[in-house]
N, C-alpha and C positions, 0 to 999 in steps of 0.2 A: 931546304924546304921540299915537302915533296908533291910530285907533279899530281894536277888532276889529271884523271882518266878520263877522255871522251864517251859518254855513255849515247852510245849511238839507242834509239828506241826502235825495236824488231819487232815488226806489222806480223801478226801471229794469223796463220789464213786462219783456224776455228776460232779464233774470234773476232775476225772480221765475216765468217758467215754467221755466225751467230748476232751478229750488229745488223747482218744484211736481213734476215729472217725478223728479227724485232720489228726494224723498220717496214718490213710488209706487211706483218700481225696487226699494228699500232696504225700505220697506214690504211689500210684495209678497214677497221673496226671506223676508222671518222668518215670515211666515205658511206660506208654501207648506214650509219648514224645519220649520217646529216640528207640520204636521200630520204630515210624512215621518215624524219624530222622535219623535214623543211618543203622536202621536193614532192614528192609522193602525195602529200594531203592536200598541196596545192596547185595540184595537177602541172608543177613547171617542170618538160621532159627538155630538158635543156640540155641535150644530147647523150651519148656512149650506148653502151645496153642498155644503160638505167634509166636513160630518158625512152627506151623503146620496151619497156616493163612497166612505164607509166603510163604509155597512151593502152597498153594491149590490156591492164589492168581496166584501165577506166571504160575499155571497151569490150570485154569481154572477161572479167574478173579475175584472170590468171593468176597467181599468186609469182609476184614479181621474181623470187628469191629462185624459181623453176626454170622463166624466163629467161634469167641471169645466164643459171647455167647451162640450160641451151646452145643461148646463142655461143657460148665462149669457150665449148669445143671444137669447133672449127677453125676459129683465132692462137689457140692454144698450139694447136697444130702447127698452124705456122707462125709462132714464135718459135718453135721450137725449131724452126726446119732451117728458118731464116736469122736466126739468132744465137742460137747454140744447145747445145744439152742442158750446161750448168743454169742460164736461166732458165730454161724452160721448167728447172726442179723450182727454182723459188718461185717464179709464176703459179705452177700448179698452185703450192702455196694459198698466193693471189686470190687465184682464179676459186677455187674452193672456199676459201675462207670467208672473202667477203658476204656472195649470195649468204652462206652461213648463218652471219650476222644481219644481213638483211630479215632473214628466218626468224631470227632470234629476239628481234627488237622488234615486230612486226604490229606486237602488240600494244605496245605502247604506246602512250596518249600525244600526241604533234604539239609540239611546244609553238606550232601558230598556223591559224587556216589567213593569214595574208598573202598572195601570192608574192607581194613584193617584196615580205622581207623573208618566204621561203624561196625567194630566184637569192638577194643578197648573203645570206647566212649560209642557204644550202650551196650556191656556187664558191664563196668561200671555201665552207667546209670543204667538201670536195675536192679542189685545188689544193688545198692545205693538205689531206690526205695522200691524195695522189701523187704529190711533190714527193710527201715521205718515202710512197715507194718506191716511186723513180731513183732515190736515192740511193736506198738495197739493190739497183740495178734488177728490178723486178716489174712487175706489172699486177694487175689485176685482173687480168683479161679485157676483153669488150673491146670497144674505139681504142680506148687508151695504151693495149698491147700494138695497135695498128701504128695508131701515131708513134709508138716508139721505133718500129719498122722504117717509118717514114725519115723520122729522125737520124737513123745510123746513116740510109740511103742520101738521103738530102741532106742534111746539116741544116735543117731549119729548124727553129726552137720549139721544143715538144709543145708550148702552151698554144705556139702557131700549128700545130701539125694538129696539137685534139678541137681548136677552132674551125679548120677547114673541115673533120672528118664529123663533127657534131653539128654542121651547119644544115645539113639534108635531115638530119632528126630534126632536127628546131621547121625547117617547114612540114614535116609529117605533123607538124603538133600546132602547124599551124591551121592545119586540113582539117584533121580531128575534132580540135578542141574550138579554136577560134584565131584571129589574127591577136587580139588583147593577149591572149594564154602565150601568141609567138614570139608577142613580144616580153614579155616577164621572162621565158626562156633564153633568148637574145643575154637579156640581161645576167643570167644563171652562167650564161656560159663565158661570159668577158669575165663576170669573178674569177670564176675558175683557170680561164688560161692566162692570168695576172697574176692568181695565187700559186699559180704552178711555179711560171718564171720566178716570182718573189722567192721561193723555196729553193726552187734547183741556183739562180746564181746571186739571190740577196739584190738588195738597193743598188742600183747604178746609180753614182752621184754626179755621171756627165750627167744623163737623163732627168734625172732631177732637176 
């Protein structure tokens, strides 16, 4: 009889950066969508740069996708400083792409002016997004390049590290806008660092 061979399976690095780059494209385009979508029409800045492109928009008409990228040269930086080279290539990425699509979709009609189900679907969205790129061990810039900072340093769970860094947006919008607006963001923002955890480590079934 003759023996099977062991076929061990060989992690190829260009197509695990090519996996990693998808996931920040694919990444990238549902965050930058679900803020168009959900967050942005119903004024809920439920944290990162995008929640600080929404109040500066409603206050002053900025075009968010500018805003974006503004602020997220400074951040960029120090991912890179504090991070490595090799992310800081897939971040740029990130960091370009999204605002991008922010640009790109801008016109487009908001699939709802409810604040409540643009804090639940857009924090979703979001989360869901943002998990994918954390997965390419990338970012997108904004809060969320920060809290992954945080994360290497601390060992607290990203969806805890973008809660604590999006919780000072959430009161600028509560100044701005109203307490009602602060609290629909509140809410924008537990989606999102749920939907993060749910993505980066799946269902815990103690916790359940």
């Amino acid at each position: 009889m003759k023996k099977k061979r062991n076929v061990q399976k060989v992690s190829h690095p260009f197509l695990n950066a090519i996996q990693d780059y998808l996931y920040v494209l694919i990444g990238s385009a549902i965050v930058a969508i679900s803020f168009n979508q959900f967050l942005l029409p119903t004024k809920v800045a439920s944290g990162g740069v995008s929640g600080i492109s929404t109040i500066t928009y409603n206050l002053f008409g900025w075009e968010p996708a500018f805003v974006q990228w503004a602020f997220n040269i400074p951040l960029f930086i120090a991912g890179v400083l504090l991070l490595g080279k090799h992310f800081g290539i897939k971040t740029a990425v990130g960091t370009v792409f999204f605002p991008f699509v922010v640009f790109l979709t801008s016109g487009w009609s908001p699939w709802t002016h409810d604040p409540l189900l643009g804090a639940l679907f857009g924090g979703i969205g979001v989360g869901l997004g943002l998990g994918i790129v954390f997965l390419g061990k990338a970012s997108t810039g904004g809060t969320d390049l920060a809290a992954q900072i945080i994360n290497k340093y601390t060992g607290l769970s990203l969806g805890t590290c973008v809660a604590v860094i999006d919780g000072l947006i959430v009161l600028a919008a509560c100044v701005v806008f109203d307490i009602e607006q602060g609290l629909y963001a509140l809410i924008g923002l537990f989606a999102t660092s749920k939907t993060i955890d749910l993505v980066q480590v799946g269902i815990n079934r103690s916790k359940t």
